[in-house]
C-alpha positions in Angstrom: 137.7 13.2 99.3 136.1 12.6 102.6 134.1 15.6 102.8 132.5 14.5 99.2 132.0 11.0 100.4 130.3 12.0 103.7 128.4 14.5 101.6 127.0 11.4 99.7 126.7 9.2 102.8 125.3 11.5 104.7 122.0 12.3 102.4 118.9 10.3 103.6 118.3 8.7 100.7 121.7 7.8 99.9 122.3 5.9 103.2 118.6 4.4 102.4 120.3 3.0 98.6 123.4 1.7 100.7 121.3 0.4 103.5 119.0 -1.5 100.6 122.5 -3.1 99.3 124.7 -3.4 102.5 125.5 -6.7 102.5 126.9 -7.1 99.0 128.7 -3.9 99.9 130.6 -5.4 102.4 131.5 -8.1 100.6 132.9 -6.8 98.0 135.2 -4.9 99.9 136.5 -7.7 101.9 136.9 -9.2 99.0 139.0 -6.2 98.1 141.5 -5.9 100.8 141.9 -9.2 100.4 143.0 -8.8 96.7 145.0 -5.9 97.5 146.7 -7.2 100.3 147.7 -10.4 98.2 148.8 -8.2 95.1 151.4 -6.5 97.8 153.0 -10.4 98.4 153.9 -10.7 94.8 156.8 -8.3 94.6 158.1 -10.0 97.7 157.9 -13.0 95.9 159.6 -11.4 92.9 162.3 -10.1 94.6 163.2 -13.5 96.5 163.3 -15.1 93.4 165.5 -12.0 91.7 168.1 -12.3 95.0 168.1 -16.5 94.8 168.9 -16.3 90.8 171.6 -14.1 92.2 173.1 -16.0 94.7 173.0 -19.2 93.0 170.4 -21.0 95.4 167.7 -20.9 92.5 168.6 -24.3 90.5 166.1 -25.9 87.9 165.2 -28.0 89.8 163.8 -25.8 92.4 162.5 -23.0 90.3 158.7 -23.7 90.5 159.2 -23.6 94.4 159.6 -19.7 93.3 157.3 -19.5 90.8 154.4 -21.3 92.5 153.7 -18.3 95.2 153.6 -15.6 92.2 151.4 -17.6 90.2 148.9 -18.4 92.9 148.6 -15.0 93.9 148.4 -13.9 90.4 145.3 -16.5 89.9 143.7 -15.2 92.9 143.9 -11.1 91.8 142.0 -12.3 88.9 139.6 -14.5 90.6 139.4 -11.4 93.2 138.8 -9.1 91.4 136.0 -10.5 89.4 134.2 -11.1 92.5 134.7 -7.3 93.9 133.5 -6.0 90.4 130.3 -8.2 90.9 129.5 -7.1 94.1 130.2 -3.5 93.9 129.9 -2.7 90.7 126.6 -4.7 90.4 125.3 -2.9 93.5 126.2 0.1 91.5 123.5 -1.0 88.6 121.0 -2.1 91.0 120.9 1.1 92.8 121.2 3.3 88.7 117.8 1.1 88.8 116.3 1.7 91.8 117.2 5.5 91.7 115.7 5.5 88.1 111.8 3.8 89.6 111.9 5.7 92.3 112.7 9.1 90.6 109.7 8.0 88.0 107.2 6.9 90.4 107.7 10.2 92.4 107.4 11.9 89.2 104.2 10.0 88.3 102.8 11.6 91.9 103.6 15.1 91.3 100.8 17.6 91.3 100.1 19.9 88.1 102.0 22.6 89.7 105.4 20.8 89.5 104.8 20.1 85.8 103.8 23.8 84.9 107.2 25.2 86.7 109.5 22.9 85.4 110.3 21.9 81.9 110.9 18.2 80.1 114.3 18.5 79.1 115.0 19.8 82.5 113.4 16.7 84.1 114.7 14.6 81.4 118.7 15.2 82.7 117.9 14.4 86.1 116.6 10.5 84.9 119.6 10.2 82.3 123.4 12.5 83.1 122.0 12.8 86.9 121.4 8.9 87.6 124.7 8.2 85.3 126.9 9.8 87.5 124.9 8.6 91.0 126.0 5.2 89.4 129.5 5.9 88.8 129.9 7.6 92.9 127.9 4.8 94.2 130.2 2.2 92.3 133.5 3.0 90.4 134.5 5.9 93.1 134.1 4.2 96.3 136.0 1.1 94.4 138.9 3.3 94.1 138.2 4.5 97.9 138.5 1.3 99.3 141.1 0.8 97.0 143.9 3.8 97.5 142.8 3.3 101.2 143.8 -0.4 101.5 146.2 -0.8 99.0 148.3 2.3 100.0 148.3 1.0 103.6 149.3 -2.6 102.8 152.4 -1.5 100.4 153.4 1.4 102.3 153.7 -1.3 105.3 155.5 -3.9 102.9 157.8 -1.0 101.7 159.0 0.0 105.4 159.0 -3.3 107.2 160.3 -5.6 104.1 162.5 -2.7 102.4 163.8 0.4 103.6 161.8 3.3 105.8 164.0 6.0 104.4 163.5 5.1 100.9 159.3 5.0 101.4 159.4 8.3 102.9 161.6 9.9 100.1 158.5 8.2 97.4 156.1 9.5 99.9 156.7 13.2 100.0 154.9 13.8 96.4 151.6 13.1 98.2 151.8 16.0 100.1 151.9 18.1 95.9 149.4 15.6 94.8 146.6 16.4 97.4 146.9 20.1 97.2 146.7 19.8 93.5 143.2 18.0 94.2 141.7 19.8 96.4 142.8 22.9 94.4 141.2 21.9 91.2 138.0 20.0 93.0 136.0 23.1 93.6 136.9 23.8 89.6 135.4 20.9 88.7 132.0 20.9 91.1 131.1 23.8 89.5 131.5 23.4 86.1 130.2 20.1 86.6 126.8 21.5 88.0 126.7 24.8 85.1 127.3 21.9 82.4 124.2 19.8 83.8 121.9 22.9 83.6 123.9 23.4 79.7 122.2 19.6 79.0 118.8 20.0 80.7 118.2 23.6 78.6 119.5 21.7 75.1 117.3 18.7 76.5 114.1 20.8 76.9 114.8 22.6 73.3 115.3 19.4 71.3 112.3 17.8 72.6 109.9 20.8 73.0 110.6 21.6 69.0 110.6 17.8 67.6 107.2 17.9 69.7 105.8 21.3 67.2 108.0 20.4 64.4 105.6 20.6 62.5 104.3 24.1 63.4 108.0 24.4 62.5 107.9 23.9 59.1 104.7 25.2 58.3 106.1 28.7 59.6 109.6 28.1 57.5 111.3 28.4 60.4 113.7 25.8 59.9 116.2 28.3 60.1 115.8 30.4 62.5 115.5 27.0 64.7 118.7 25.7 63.5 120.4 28.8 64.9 119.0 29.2 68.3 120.1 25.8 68.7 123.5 26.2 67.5 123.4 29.2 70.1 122.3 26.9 73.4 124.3 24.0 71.9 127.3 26.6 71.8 126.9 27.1 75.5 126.8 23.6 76.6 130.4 23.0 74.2 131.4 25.4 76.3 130.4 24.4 79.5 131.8 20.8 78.3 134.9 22.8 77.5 135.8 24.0 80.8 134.8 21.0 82.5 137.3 19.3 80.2 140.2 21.9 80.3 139.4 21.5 84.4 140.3 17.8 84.3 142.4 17.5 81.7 144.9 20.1 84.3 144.4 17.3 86.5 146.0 14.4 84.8 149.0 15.6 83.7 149.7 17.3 86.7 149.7 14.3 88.3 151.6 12.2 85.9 154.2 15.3 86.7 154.0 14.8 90.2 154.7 11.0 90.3 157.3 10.9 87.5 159.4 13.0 90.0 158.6 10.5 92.8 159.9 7.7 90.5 162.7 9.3 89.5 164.0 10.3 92.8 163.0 7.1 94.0 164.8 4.9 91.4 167.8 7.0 92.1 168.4 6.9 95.8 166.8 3.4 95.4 169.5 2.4 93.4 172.2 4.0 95.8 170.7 1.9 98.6 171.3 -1.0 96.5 174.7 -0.3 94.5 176.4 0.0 98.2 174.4 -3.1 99.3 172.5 -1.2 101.8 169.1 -3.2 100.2 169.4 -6.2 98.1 168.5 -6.1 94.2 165.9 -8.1 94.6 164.5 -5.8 97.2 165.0 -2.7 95.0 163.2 -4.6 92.4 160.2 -5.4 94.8 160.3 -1.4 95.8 160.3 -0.7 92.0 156.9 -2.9 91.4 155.7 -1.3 94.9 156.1 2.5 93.3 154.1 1.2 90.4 151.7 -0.1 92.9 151.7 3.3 94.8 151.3 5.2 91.2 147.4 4.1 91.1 146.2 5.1 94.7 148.1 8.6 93.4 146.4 8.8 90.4 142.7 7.5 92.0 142.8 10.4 94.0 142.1 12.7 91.7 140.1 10.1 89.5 138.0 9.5 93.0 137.8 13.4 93.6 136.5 14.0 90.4 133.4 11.5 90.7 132.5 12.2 93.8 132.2 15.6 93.0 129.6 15.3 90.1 128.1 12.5 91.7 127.9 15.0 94.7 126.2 17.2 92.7 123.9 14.9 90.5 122.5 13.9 94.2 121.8 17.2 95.1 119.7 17.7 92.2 117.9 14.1 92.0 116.9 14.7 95.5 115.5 17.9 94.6 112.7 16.0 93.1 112.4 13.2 95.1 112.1 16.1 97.8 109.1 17.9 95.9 106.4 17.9 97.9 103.0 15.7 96.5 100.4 18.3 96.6 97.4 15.8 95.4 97.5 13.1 97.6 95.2 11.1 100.5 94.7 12.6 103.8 92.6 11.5 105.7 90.4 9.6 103.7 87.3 7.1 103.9 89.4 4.1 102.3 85.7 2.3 102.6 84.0 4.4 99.3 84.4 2.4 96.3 81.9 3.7 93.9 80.8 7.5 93.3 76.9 7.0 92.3 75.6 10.3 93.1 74.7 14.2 92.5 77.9 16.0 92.5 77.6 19.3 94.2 79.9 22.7 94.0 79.8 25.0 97.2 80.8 28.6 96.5 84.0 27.0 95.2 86.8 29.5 94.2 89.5 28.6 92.8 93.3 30.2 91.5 96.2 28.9 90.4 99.5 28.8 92.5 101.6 31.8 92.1 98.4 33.7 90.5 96.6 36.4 92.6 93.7 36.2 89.5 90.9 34.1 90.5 89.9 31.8 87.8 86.6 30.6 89.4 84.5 32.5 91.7 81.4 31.2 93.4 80.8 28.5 91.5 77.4 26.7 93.2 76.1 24.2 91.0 74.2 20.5 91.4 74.7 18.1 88.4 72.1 15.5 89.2 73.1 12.0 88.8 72.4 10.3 85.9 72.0 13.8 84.3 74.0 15.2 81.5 75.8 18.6 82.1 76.6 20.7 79.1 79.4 23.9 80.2 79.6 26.4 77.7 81.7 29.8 77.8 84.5 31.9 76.3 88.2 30.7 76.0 89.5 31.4 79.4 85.8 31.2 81.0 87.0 28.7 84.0 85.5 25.7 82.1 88.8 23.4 81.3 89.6 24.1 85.0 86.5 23.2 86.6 86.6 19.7 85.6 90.0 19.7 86.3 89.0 20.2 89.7 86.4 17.4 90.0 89.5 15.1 89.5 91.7 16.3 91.6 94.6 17.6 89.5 94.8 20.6 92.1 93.8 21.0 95.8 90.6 22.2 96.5 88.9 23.4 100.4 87.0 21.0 102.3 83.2 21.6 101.5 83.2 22.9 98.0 82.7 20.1 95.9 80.9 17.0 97.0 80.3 13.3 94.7 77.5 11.1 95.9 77.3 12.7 99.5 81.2 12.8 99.9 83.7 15.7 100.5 86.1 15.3 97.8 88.7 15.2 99.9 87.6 12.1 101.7 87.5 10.2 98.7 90.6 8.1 97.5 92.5 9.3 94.6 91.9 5.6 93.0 88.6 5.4 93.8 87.6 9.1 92.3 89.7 8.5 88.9 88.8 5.0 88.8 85.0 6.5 88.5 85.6 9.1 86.3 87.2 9.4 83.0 88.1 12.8 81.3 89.1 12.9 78.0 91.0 16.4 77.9 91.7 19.0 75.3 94.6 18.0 74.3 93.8 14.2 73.5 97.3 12.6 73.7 98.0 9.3 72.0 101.1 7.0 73.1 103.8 5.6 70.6 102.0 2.2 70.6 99.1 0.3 68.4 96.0 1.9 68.1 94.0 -1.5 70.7 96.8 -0.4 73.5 95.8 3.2 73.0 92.5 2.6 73.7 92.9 -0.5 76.9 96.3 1.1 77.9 97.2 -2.5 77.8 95.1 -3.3 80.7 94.6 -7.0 80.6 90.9 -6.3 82.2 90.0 -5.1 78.6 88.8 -8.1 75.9 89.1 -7.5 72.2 85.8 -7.3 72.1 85.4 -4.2 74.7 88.3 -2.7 72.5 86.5 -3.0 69.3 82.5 -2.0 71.0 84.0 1.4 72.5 85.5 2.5 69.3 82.2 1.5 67.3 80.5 4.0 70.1 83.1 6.4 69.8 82.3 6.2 65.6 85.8 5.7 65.0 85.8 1.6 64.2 85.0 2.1 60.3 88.6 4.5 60.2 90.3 2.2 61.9 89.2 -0.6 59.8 90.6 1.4 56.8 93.7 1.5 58.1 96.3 -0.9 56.7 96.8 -3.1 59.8 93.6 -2.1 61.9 93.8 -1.7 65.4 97.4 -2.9 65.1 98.3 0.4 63.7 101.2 1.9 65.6 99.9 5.8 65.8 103.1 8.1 65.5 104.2 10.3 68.3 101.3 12.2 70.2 99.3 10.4 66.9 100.7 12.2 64.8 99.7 10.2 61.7 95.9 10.4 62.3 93.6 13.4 61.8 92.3 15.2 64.8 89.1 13.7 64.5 90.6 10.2 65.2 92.1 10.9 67.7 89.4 12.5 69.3 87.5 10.0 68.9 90.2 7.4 69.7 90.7 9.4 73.0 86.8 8.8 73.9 86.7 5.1 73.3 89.7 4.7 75.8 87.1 7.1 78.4 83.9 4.6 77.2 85.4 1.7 77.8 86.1 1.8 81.7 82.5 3.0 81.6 82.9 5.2 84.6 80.0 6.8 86.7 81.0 9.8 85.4 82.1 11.0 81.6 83.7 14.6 81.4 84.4 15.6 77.3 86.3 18.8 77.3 86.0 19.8 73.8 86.4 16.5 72.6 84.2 16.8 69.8 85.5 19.8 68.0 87.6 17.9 65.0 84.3 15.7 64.3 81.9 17.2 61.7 78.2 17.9 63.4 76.9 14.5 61.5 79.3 12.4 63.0 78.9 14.3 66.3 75.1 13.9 65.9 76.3 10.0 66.2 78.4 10.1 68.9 75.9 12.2 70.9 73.3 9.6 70.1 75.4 6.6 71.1 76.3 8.3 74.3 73.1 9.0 75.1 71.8 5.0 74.7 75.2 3.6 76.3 75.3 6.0 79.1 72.3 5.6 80.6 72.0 5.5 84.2 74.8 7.2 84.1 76.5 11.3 84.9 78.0 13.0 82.0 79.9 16.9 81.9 80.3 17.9 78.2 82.1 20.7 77.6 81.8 22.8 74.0 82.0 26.0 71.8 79.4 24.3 69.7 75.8 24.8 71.5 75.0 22.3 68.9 76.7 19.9 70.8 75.1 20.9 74.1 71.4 21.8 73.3 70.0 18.3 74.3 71.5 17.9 77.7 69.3 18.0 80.8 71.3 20.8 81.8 73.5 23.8 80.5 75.2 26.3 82.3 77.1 29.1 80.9 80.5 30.3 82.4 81.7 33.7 81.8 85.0 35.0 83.8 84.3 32.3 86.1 81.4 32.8 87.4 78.1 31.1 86.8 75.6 33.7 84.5 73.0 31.5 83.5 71.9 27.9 84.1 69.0 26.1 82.6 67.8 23.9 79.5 68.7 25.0 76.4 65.0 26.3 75.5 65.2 27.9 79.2 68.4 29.6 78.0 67.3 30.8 74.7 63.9 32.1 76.4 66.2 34.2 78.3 68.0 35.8 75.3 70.8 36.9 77.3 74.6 35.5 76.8 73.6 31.8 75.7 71.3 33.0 73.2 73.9 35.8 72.0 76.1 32.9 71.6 73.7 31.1 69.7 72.9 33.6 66.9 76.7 34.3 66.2 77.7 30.8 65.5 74.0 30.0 63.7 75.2 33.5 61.7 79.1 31.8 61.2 77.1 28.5 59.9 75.1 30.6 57.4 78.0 32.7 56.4 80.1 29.2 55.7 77.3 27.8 53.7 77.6 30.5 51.5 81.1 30.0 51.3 
């Protein structure tokens, strides 16, 4: 037991948690010795009253002389141990709730990388099963420390001083089975503890990943198939859940075992000692409550054990991600830039992915003049998602290779360089919340009336309109219950209406229809003036008006200019015109 305690007390961020709640902590356990040195005075009490019924000197008269004691003590137990739960188990919560913030905002911190190499469900079991059983070391185990610690001293002293030292050794010498049965089983139980958290994190990860493409799911019929690859990972965590169970189930009636031979023995000589008067019967009385005393520091042993030990291990892997390095973060920065007005310049920036020896941008020189709208054309795989990526920061780029408004990106805050630009990205993810909180993210900086003039820019105000309750409309999962188009277009009103100094659409207009995208370009073009724009497309439709277009082909930069430069050139822009002006003809026909 003390090596799994010290192995809690001695992590960094566990002593931080403890250090955070000291106070309370020490409270409560004086409040506990004090309750468990008080429950050790009632069998004395007992047995005085037992051995004055006995010898006649209890009389009604004086009966509540006897009484009083037990019942005093018995009022302050309660009162005690009310206030103990409070403090320690409270502390317990507070620190489930600290734990859980400090686990999300270092998760909220985390680079790209860290997201790409470990999974949801994974991550999920470290803020749910992980933090459950940090609360239950942090509280309910070292409650049963202090506990078999203090009480077991305090009766063990009443037993030899008040009672008999040869009768407390005789119900002592079970200990001896009972902690080699614990530390036997303890290394059992660590590890199937830590093979069943990895059981839940992979049955975490494949519940949420297929409710999240459920209906890819269906459309493929593969109900199915799903149903039995989960019956296969569930299958392994029943399993792991077995062992762990079988593990600790040994435990407990091993114990029971163990402590049923202490009583016996100890009833029997006990009752010897007092048959030839060697102890009074009141005294054997007060040992018998004092064995039933002893019979829970026996039993919180291996209760105790078995917490620490998954707690232990619950630590271990919280504090794996508290301990994850934050790749994207401020170093050395001018904390004086608020606002990026400016060109933004790319310095034969190349760029590759952690854990990739395949360069995804090479060379990439390139001056988008401010106030100037960029159009970025190229094949799937091109470099193009990941160049923008870039100019927010989700991954670490060298000093010198891409400068905003005569600043090294890497002097510039993180707030201030997302604060001036908005992205809306590929994916266009909608929360599980009304279609106005979507859009302000519930920033109280946002009026109704910004709400409702973004979306009209965005061309999406009309559908919401249409819509039942309007922009109270709670969108499903990931928006599930709106057509790409909305929430593409949703997804750009939430970018307009920060109305950043710089707008980036990765493909964000690919669900619209080229009318409505005629629209949106148009209203972008009148609200966004003054200010930089990066449009990303497979449609050159969409790009063929902006001041500048630059086509990306395996990374590299192969042509730059306007779109009647471009097509003058007849090279890979105007290739790329004639097959989708071909594809439009071909539909039309259709």
């Amino acid at each position: 037991m003390g090596e799994k305690i010290f192995g809690i007390i001695s992590s960094k961020y566990a002593r931080s948690l403890f250090k955070r709640y000291g106070f309370f902590y020490f409270l409560g356990a004086v409040v506990l010795i004090i309750v468990d040195y008080t429950q050790t005075l009632i069998p004395i009490y007992t047995g005085n009253f037992i051995d004055s019924l006995k010898s006649g000197i209890l009389i009604k008269n004086n009966i509540m002389t006897f009484l009083y004691p037990i019942i005093f003590a018995a009022i302050f137990v309660i009162l005690g141990r009310f206030l103990w739960r409070q403090f320690l188990m409270g502390n317990a919560r507070k620190i489930e709730r600290d734990i859980s913030n400090d686990v999300y905002n270092h998760l909220q911190r985390l680079g790209a990388n860290y997201y790409s190499n470990h999974k949801t469900g994974e991550i999920m079991a470290y803020v749910t099963n992980d933090i459950n059983a940090i609360r239950e070391a942090m509280g309910f185990s070292f409650v049963m420390v202090f506990d078999v610690i203090f009480l077991f001293i305090f009766t063990i002293n009443k037993m030899i001083q008040n009672i008999s030292l040869k009768l407390t050794l005789v119900a002592c010498i079970p200990l001896i089975f009972i902690i080699l049965v614990t530390t036997f089983l303890e290394a059992k139980i660590h590890a199937n503890f830590t093979d069943r958290q990895k059981k839940f994190s992979l049955i975490s990860d494949f519940i949420q990943e297929d409710l999240s493409g459920i209906n890819v799911i269906k459309s493929f019929t593969q109900e199915k198939n799903k149903i039995n690859q989960f019956e296969k990972v569930n299958n392994k965590y029943y399993e792991s859940n077995l062992k762990l169970a079988q593990t600790r189930a040994l435990m407990d009636p091993l114990l029971d075992f163990i402590i049923g031979i202490s009583l016996s023995i100890s009833i029997g000589y006990g009752g010897y000692l007092a048959i030839y008067n060697i102890i009074t019967v009141g005294e054997f009385a007060a040992f018998i409550q004092y064995l039933g005393m002893l019979v829970w520091p026996m039993m919180a042993v291996g209760f105790a054990l078995n917490i620490l030990t998954m707690g232990s291990a619950s630590l271990k892997r919280v504090e794996s991600v508290l301990n994850e390095d934050i790749e994207i973060k401020d170093v050395n920065v001018d904390n004086n830039i608020k606002t990026l007005k400016g060109d933004i310049v790319f310095r034969n920036l190349n760029f590759k992915y952690q854990d990739s020896n395949t360069p995804i941008l090479k060379n990439i020189n390139l001056v988008i003049e401010n106030n100037k709208t960029l159009g970025i054309v190229g094949k799937t795989g091109s470099g193009k998602t990941t160049l923008v990526n870039l100019l927010v920061k989700l991954y670490n780029v060298s000093n010198n290779t891409i400068e905003i408004a005569n600043h090294d990106i890497n002097s510039i805050p993180l707030k201030t360089l997302r604060s001036n630009i908005s992205i809306v990205s590929q994916e266009n993810f909608l929360f599980s919340m009304n279609i106005f909180d979507n859009v302000s993210l519930k920033d109280q900086r946002f009026s109704n009336e910004q709400v409702i003039e973004s979306c009209k820019v965005a061309c999406v105000h009309n559908d919401i309109l249409e819509f039942t309750n309007g922009y109270e409309t709670v969108v499903g999962e990931r928006g599930d219950n709106l057509s790409g188009g909305q929430k593409q277009r949703i997804s750009i009103a939430r970018a307009l209406i920060r109305n950043p100094e710089i707008l980036i659409l990765d493909d964000s207009l690919s669900a619209v229809d080229t009318k409505t995208e005629d629209t949106i370009l148009k209203h972008l073009k009148e609200e966004r003036k003054g200010k930089t724009n990066i449009i990303i497309a497979h449609r050159i439709s969409t790009l063929k008006h902006a001041d500048k277009i630059v086509v990306l082909d395996n990374g590299e930069i192969v042509e730059s200019g306007s779109h009647e430069e471009l097509m003058n050139l007849k090279e890979n822009y105007y290739r790329l015109y004639q097959e989708q002006l071909l594809e439009e003809m071909e539909e039309s026909y259709e």
